[in-house]
C-alpha positions, -999 to +999 in steps of 0.1 A: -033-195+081-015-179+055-017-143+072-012-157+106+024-172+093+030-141+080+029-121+108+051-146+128+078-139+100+068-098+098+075-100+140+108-119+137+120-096+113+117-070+140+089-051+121+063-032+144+029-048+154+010-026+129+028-029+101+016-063+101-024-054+108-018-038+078-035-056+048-016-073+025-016-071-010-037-095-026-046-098-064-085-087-065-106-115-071-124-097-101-093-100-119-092-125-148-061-144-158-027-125-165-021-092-161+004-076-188+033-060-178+047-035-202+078-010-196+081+023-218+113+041-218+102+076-225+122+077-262+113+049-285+076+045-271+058+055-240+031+060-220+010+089-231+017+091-273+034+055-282+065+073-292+047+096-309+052+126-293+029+159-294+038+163-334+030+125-346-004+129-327-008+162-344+003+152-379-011+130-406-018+104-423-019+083-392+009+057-387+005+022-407+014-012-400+042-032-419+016-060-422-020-046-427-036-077-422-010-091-392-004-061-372+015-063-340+003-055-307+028-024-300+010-010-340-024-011-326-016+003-295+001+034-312-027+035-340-053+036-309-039+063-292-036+082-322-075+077-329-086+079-293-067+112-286-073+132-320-110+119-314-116+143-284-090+169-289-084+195-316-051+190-326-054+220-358-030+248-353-045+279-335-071+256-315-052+256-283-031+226-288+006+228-277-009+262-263-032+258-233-034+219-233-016+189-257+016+161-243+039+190-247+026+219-223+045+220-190+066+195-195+089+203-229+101+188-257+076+164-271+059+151-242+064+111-239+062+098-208+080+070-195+066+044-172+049+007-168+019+001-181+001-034-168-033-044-184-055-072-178-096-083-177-115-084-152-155-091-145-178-079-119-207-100-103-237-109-124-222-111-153-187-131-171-184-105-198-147-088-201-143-056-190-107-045-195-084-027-168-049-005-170-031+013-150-005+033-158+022+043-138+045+072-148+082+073-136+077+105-118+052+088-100+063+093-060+056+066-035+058+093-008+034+112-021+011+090-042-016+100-063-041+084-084-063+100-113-092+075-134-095+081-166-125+055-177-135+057-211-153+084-232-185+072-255-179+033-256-145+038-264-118+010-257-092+011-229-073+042-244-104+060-250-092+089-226-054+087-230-060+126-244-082+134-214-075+122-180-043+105-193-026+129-202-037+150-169-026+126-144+005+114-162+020+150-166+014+152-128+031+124-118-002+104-105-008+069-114-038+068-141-063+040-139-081+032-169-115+010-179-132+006-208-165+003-193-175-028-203-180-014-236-148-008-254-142-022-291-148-056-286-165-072-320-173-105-329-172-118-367-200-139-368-193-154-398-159-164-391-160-162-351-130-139-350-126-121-322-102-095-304-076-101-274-067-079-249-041-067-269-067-056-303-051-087-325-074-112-340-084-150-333-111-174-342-098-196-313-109-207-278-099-183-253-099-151-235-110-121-257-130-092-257-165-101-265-180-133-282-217-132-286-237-153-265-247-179-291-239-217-297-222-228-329-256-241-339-274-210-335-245-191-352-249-211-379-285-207-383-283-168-378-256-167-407-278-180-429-304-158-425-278-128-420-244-130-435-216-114-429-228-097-394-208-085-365-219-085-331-209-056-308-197-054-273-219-027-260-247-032-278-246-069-275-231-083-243-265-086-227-250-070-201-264-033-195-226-027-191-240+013-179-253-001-149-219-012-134-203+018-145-195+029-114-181-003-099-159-006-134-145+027-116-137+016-077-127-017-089-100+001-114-088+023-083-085-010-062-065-029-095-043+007-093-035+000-058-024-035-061-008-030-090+015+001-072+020-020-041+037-050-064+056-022-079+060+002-044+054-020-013+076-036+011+083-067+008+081-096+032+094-124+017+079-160+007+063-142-020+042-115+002+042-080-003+028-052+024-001-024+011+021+003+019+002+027-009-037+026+000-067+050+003-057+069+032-026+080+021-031+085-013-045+115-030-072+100-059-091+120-079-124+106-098-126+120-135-128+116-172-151+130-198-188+122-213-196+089-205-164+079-186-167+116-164-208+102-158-189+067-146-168+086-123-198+103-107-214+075-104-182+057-086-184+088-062-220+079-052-208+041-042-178+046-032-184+035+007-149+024+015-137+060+006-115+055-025-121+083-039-111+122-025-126+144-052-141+143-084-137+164-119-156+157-148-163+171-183-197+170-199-207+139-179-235+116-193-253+114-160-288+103-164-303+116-128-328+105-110-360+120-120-372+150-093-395+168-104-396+190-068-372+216-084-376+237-118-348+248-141-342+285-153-317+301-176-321+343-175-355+348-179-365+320-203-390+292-200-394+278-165-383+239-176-398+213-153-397+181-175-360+180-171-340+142-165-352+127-193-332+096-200-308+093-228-325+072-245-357+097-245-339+125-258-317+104-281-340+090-299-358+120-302-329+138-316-328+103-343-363+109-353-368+147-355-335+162-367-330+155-399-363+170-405-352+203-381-319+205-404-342+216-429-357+247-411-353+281-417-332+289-384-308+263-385-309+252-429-280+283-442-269+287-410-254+257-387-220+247-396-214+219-421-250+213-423-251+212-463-223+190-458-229+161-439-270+160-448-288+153-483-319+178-486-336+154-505-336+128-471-343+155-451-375+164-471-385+127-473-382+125-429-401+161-435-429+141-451-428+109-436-432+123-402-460+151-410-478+115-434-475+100-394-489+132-382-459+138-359-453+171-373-475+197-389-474+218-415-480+221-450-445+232-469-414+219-458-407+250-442-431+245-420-426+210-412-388+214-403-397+244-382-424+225-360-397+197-360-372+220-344-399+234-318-407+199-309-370+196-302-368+230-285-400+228-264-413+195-258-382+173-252-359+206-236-330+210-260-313+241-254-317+263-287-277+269-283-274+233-290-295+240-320-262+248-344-245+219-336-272+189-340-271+190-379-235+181-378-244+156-350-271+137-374-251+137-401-222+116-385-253+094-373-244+106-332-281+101-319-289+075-342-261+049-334-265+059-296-302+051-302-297+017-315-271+008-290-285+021-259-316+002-266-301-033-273-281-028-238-306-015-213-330-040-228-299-066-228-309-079-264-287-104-282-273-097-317-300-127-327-326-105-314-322-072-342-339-051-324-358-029-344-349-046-377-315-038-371-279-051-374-245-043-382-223-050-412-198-035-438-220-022-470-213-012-502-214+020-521-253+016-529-257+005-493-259-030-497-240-054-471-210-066-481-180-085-458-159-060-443-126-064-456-099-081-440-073-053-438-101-034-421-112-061-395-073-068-385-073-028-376-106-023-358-090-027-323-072+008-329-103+027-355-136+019-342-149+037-311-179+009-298-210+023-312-213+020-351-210+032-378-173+027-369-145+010-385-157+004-414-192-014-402-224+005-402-262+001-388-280-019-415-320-016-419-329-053-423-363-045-432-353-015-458-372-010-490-358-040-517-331-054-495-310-049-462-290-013-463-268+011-446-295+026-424-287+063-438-292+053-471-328+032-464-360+036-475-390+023-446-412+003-463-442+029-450-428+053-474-408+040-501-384+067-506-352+071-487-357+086-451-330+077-432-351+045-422-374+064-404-395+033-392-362+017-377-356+055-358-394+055-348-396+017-336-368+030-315-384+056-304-414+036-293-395+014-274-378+046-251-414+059-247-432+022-242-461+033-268-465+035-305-447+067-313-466+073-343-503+058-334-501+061-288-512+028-286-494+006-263-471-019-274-480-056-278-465-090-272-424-092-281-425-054-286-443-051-247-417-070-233-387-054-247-399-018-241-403-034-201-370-043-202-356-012-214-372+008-190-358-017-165-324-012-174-326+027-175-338+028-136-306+011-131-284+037-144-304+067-124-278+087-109-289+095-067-270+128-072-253+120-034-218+123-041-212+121-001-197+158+003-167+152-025-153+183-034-165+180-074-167+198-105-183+197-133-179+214-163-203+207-195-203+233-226-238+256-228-243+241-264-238+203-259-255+192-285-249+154-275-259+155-243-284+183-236-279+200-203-315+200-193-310+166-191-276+161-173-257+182-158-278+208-149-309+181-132-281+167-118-265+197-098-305+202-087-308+165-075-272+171-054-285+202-038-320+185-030-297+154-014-271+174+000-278+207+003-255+232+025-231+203+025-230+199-012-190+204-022-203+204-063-194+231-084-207+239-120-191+256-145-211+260-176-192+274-205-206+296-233-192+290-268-185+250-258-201+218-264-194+185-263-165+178-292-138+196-298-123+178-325-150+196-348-133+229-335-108+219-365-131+230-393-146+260-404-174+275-397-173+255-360-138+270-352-154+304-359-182+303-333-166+275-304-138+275-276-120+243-260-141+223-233-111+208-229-092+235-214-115+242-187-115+200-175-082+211-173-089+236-149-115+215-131-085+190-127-064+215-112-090+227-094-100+197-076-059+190-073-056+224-050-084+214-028-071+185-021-037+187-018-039+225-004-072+232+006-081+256-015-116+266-020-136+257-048-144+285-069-186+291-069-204+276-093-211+303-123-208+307-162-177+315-179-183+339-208-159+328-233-149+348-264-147+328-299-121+337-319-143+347-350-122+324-379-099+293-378-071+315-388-067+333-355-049+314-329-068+315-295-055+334-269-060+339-230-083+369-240-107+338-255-104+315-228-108+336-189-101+316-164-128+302-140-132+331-117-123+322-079-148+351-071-177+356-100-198+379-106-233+381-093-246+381-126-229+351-129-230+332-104-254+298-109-272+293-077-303+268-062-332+289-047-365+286-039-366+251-057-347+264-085-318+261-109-305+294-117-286+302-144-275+333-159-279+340-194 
């Protein structure tokens, strides 16, 4: 009734006939309660640095609060995108910052970015947990020629997660930037004080809307604090949710919140309240992207997108888990032929957790990869060594051997790339594979904090690795330092079932050894539960352990990728020595899968780049600025790619390698002569191609 008195008033106000079939623009049901509505004028604060500019992101020590335990809402915002952006981006001199990518390139001066900002929840069916949404909309933004980038979050970052990434892309070119946090984000739940975090990152033990409360009465709170004090629950890990498995419809439904919220601020306005969607789908240029696991939500927003919201996609290193095919084969140069490609995350994750810190320790990779001796004790590594070959999961009879047949495992039986082989020292020492492992596994399995899976939980601990409570000053500031997955923020993965007492899982002993090995036990039950068998015996799980590993394996067949991205023009681009996520699991299975769904009318490109991987932050130090290039600057390039086709038609450059050039120590600046451009024509011995049932990639 409500439309039809509408269009009586659209007709006597002389307006045509179809500008009232037009729909109007309604506030998506998914959206929970307020949306807020923030202006930035481009000087004291804005969109893209919080008043930063290009030098505060680049400088430290980060900014403080004038209250450490009370901060304000505009503190944590500014302390967020500080964290979120120097997370992903090498901000050192000489790295390519304020050079090929940063706020300041094209633009001038400093690069804020005036504009609104509105943010709100919202929920999607199946489930009440709080996903937030934010668009942002710059003022160069044109009405007459609107565009739309999203920019979902990397890792299990919060809602600024790729402010650095897709933000700043879509900002500088004027297109409104629609941003989700997945589902996962930072939202953590005190359990001993039930404090939690509102939209806005500041604290409350109060009813109410907030990020994540764990599913648990006050009684059963109670009686899980006795047991285990001072634990935090975790939004990812604990929502119960499989946030992963909605990925993709966290994605549309941020495109369709960008549209309303640029009609309220754009569209024409009929009076008693009503406003017309005069900015929609059709004439709006919207471009799918992000990085890691917000690039792999994009992809997967591509394959459902059925009401054709979004025009193109470009994506860096996406954590796509494809469907498993086993039809086509994978070949780089003249290597092995790989057929057990697509394993899922989980699989190779917790393979990486397991086996690693035993590889650092071999003779190819020990002197060798960067920071190694830094982030990783020998003495652990030698106790995993022995634990694993006492298990007889490795062989060998010095530690020499061991680590070596620990790396081959890697190599050959689960398919990392021996480029990748540098990198993943580094990786296990800041505990990458070993926090995805535990938190992976309590969400595709949809385990409750109650439920420690694995023996596992999460609190602050102590020097000697005992828990402790994490301190207040700490807690009040975790909106703008963790990232979603501990050990972040303060609060780390605790081994309930350690050697002598609860402890920080790198520092735990497993009771089947009694010496400290990285809780091995925790890593392998892990394990066991990815494969479905006893890891370290192949017998089949029983009872609790049965059910969970079921479970698990139900929740990864719901984040299988179909590799139909309906004939989008798309690019990826993923670094040959990801060491994160391995490329014989991702990206290149999944360019396979698209050609065996779409074949000639597949509009995918792949770039793979040599002397890349997955973070370039670690491009600021030593011995990794020596050997690595930006990824970064080639999303760029994907992004502008993707932009030309669309708004030009301009052809998509064929998929290839790009043979970067490292610049050999962090003292040299890079330069173009690092960096060639993705070639619009290649050369044959670059060019990637699908042929007789195979992936072909140049060495």
């Amino acid at each position: 009734m409500k439309r039809i008195l509408l269009c009586a008033f659209v007709g006597a106000a002389g307006l045509t006939l179809s500008a009232c079939k037009q729909p109007f623009n309604d506030l998506p049901e998914f959206v929970r309660g307020d949306i807020q509505h923030t202006r930035y004028d481009g000087v004291t604060d804005d969109l893209l640095t919080a008043g930063l500019g290009a030098s505060g992101l680049a400088s430290t020590p980060a900014p403080a609060f004038v209250d450490p335990l009370n901060p304000e809402p505009a503190e944590l915002r500014r302390l967020a995108i500080y964290n979120n952006y120097r997370a992903l981006v090498d901000t050192v001199p000489g790295g390519g910052f304020g050079t090929f990518f940063g706020p300041q390139v094209g633009v001038g001066g400093e690069g804020l970015i005036p504009g609104d900002e509105y943010i709100a929840f919202m929920s999607v069916p199946g489930t009440e947990v709080p996903v937030t949404v934010m668009a942002q909309v710059p003022d160069s933004f044109d009405p007459e020629q609107p565009c739309m980038v999203t920019a979902p979050s990397s890792g299990s970052r919060g809602i600024y997660g790729a402010i650095g990434t897709a933000g700043e892309w879509g900002l500088k070119t004027g297109c409104a930037v629609v941003y989700t946090d997945k589902g996962t984000g930072t939202g953590a739940h005190n359990l001993a004080t039930n404090t939690a975090q509102r939209i806005d990152g500041t604290l409350t033990d109060a009813a109410g809307p907030v990020q994540f409360r764990a599913d648990l009465s006050e009684e059963e709170r109670a009686s899980f604090n006795a047991d285990w004090p001072d634990r935090f629950a975790w939004k990812h890990a604990h929502s119960k949710a499989n946030p992963e498995a909605d990925w993709g419809r966290h994605v549309l439904q941020s495109i369709e919140f960008g549209f309303y919220v640029l009609n309220e601020k754009f569209g024409k306005e009929l009076g008693n309240g009503a406003t017309l969607r005069t900015i929609h789908p059709k004439n709006t240029v919207v471009i799918a992207s992000s990085v890691s696991n917000g690039g792999g939500s994009s992809v997967r927003a591509a394959e459902l997108d059925t009401e054709g919201l979004i025009d193109g996609v470009a994506v860096s290193e996406p954590n796509v888990n494809p469907e498993v095919d086993r039809s086509f084969t994978i070949r780089q140069g003249s290597g092995p032929v790989i057929t057990e490609h697509s394993r899922s995350l989980l699989d190779y994750t917790t393979a990486l957790a397991v086996y690693q810190g035993c590889a650092n320790l071999a003779p190819a990779v020990r002197d060798t990869a960067p920071l190694n001796a830094v982030f990783n004790s020998p003495v652990v590594g030698e106790n995993i060594c022995n634990s694993l070959a006492n298990k007889g999961l490795v062989t060998g009879a010095t530690r020499d051997d061991r680590a070596t047949d620990a790396l081959r495992i890697l190599n050959e039986e689960i398919g990392i790339q021996p480029e990748q082989n540098l990198l993943a020292p580094v990786h296990f020492g800041l505990a990458v594979a070993q926090s995805i492992s535990m938190t992976y596994a309590n969400a595709y399995g949809r385990a409750g904090v109650e439920d420690r899976v694995c023996e596992l939980s999460l609190a602050a601990t102590g020097a000697a690795g005992a828990v402790t409570q994490l301190a207040p000053a700490a807690e009040a500031a975790l909106f703008a330092t963790s990232n979603g997955i501990p050990p972040t923020g303060g609060v780390s993965i605790v081994f309930d079932n350690a050697d002598g007492q609860p402890t920080n899982l790198a520092a735990s002993a497993s009771p089947s050894s009694n010496q400290p090995d990285y809780g091995l036990d925790a890593l392998l039950c892990l394990r066991s539960l990815a494969l479905g068998r006893n890891v370290a015996t192949g017998a089949p799980l029983e009872g609790a352990q049965d059910e969970l590993a079921t479970a698990i394996a139900g929740g990864i067949s719901q984040v299988r990728a179909t590799g139909d991205l309906q004939g989008k023009p798309t690019v990826f681009v993923t670094g040959r020595a990801d060491a994160i996520l391995p490329i014989n699991h991702t990206s290149r299975p999944y360019v396979g899968l698209n050609q065996r769904m779409e074949g000639k009318k597949s509009n995918l490109r792949y770039y793979e780049i040599l002397n890349a991987h997955h973070l370039d932050v670690l491009n600021g130090f030593p011995g990794i600025a020596d050997r690595y290039v930006p990824l970064h600057h080639y999303y760029f390039q994907a992004l502008d790619l993707v932009w030309a086709r669309l708004t030009d038609k301009q052809p998509l450059p064929p998929s290839q390698v790009v043979r970067t050039v490292p610049r050999g120590t962090i003292a040299t600046p890079l330069t173009e002569a690092n960096l060639p451009a993705i070639a619009p024509e290649p050369a044959e011995g670059d060019r990637i191609v699908f042929v007789d049932d195979q992936l072909r990639i140049p060495e």
